[in-house]
N, C-alpha and C positions, 0 to 999 in steps of 0.2 A: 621194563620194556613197555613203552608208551603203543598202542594203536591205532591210527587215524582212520574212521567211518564216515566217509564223504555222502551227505545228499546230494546226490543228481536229479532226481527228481519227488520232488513232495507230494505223500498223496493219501487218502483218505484209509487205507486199507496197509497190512501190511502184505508187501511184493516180494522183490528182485533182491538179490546180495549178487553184488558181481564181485572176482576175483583175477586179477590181471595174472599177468608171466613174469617171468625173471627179468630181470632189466627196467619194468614195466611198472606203472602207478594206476590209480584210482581215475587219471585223468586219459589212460589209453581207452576210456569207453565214452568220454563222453558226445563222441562223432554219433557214433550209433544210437543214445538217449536223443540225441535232437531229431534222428529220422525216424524215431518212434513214436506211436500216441498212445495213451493210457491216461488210467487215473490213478493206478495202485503204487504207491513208491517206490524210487530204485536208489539203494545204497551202491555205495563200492569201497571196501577195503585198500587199504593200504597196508601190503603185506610188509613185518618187519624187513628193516633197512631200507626201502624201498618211500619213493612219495616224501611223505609227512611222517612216515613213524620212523621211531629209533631204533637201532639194533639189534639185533637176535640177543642182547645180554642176559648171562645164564640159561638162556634153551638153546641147548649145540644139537640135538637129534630132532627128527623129525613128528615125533611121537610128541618131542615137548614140543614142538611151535603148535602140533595141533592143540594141546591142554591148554597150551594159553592164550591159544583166541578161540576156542571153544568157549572158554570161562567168562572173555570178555564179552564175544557176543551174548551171552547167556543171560547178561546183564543191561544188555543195550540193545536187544531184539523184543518189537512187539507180539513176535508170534510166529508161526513157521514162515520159510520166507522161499520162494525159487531158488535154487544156488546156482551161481553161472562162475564157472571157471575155466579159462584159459590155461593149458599149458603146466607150469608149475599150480597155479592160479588151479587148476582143476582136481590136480592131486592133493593140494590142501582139501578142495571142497568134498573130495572123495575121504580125507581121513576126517574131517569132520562126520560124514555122514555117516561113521562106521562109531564113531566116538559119544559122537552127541545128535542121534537121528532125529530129535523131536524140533533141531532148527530148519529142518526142510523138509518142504510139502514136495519138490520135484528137484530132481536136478540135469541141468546140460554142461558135459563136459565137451569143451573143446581141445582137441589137439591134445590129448590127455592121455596119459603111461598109468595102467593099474598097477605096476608094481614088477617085480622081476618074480620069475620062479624056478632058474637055471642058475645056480650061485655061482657059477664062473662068467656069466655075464655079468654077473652085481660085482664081483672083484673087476673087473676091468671097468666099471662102468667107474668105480669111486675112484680108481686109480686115474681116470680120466678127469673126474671131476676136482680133485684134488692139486694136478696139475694146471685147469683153469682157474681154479683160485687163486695159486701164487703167481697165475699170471695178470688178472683182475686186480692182485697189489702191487704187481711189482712194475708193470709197462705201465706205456701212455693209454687213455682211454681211448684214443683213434684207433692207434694199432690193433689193441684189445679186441674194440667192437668189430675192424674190419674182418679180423681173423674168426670170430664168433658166428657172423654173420655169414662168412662161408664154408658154415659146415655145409652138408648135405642136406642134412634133413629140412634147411629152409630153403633151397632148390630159388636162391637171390641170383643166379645168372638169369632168370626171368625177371627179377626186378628193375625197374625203368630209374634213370638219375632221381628223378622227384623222391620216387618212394626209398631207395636208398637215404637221401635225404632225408625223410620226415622221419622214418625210424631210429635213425643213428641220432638224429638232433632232439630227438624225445630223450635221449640219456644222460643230457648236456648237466643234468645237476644229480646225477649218480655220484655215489657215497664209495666208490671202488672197495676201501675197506668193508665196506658193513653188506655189498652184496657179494663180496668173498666169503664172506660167515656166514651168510644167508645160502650160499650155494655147498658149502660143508654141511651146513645142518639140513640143508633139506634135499639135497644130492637124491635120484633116485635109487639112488644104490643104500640108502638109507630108511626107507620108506618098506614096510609090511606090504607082500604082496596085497592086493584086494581085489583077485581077480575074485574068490569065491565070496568076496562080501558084494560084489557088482552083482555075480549071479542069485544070489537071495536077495539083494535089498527088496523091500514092498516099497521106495519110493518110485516114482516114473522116469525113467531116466533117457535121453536126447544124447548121443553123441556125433559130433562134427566134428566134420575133417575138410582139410585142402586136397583136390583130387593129386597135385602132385608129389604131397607129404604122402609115400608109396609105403614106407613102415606105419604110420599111425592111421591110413585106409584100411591096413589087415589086421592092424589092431583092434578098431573099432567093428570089422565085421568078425572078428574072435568073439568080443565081448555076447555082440549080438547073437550069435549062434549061441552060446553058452547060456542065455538067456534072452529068449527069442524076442519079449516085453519089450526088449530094447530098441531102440528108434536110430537108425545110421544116417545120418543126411552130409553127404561129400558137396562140396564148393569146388564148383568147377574153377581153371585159372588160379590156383592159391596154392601154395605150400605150408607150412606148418605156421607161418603168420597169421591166419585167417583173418585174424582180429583184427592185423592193422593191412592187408594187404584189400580185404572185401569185404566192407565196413558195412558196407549197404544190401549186401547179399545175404550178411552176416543177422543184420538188423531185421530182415524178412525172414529169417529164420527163430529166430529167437523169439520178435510178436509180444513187445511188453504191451502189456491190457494195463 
């Protein structure tokens, strides 16, 4: 299984690892690297099946995608770096950080699930995810995404034509099979609770939400209560898209130096 670690931005010091969402590439940040200034580099992954890298082959669970780009970075990192992740994109960065903590000096999870800890939520959650997968290989990718698109939790009845548009055409060279396997294996119903790794970590950790993502605002102020250290910062106007719905709100929060 191949990796792709995109520079977006080159710089003297080692920075930023960004981590996109499901559906999503190394190229959903590069809006916000242009509204930013700095000098310290910013990488972004491209999570297996997704972008430029190849398919989850041989790591079906969650536990193995994080050993193997643990390993990879481990390899290809000049030194602790920010981890910024989005969405799936955040619960990688969070099983990283529990895995391999000496790649990161901070981390910001956006839109980010620590983990289940109600096991009949995690059965219903895979059994849900399992039926999106064979729908991922089996229909057309319009249908797919339109259905995808309007669950709840991305609250897109507030979305305007454009931005339906720019999201749905970001997917335009999605791999249906390979983020079928990418969404079996890293399913959240797959994934080690981490809420109690959130509440000890010593790294500094940022989490952001869409004020109208109403599950991941009480999520993120759980975390926080549970360990006070922790930074909430809500995006007015936005749902669980943050990333691509308030680029620039997004961009002011995050502050690459």
């Amino acid at each position: 299984m191949s990796i792709t670690l995109r520079t977006l931005r080159s710089g003297s010091a080692s920075g930023y690892l960004l981590v996109h969402g499901f559906l999503g590439s190394s190229r959903d940040w590069q809006e916000i690297v242009r509204m930013s200034a700095g000098a310290r580099e910013i990488l972004a992954l491209d999570l297996p099946g997704h972008g430029e890298s190849s398919a989850p082959v041989g790591a079906t669970s969650f536990e193995g995608i994080i050993e193997v780009l643990g390993r990879g970075l481990q390899e290809r990192l000049m030194g602790p770096v920010h981890g910024v992740g989005y969405s799936l994109g955040g619960r990688i960065v969070v099983g990283l950080s529990q895995r391999y903590p000496d790649l990161f000096s901070s981390l910001t999870l956006i839109s980010t699930f620590p983990g289940y800890e109600d096991e009949h939520e995690r059965a219903a959650r895979l059994a849900s995810d399992v039926d999106w997968a064979q729908r991922f290989k089996k229909n057309s990718m319009p249908e797919v995404l339109r259905d995808w698109y309007r669950q709840p939790i991305f609250a897109s009845e507030e979305w305007t034509a454009d931005l339906w548009s720019s999201i749905v055409s970001r997917c335009v060279d999605v791999r249906q099979e390979s983020v079928a396997e990418m969404l079996l294996a890293t399913s959240s119903a797959k994934m080690p609770s981490y809420w109690k790794h959130l509440e000890k970590t010593h790294h500094p950790l940022q989490l952001i939400v869409g004020e109208r993502d109403k599950k991941y605002v009480g999520i993120a102020r759980e975390v926080a209560r549970r360990n006070p250290r922790n930074e909430v910062s809500v995006v007015a106007e936005a749902g669980h898209s943050v990333l691509l719905e308030k680029p620039f709100e997004l961009a002011k929060r995050l502050c690459f130096q």
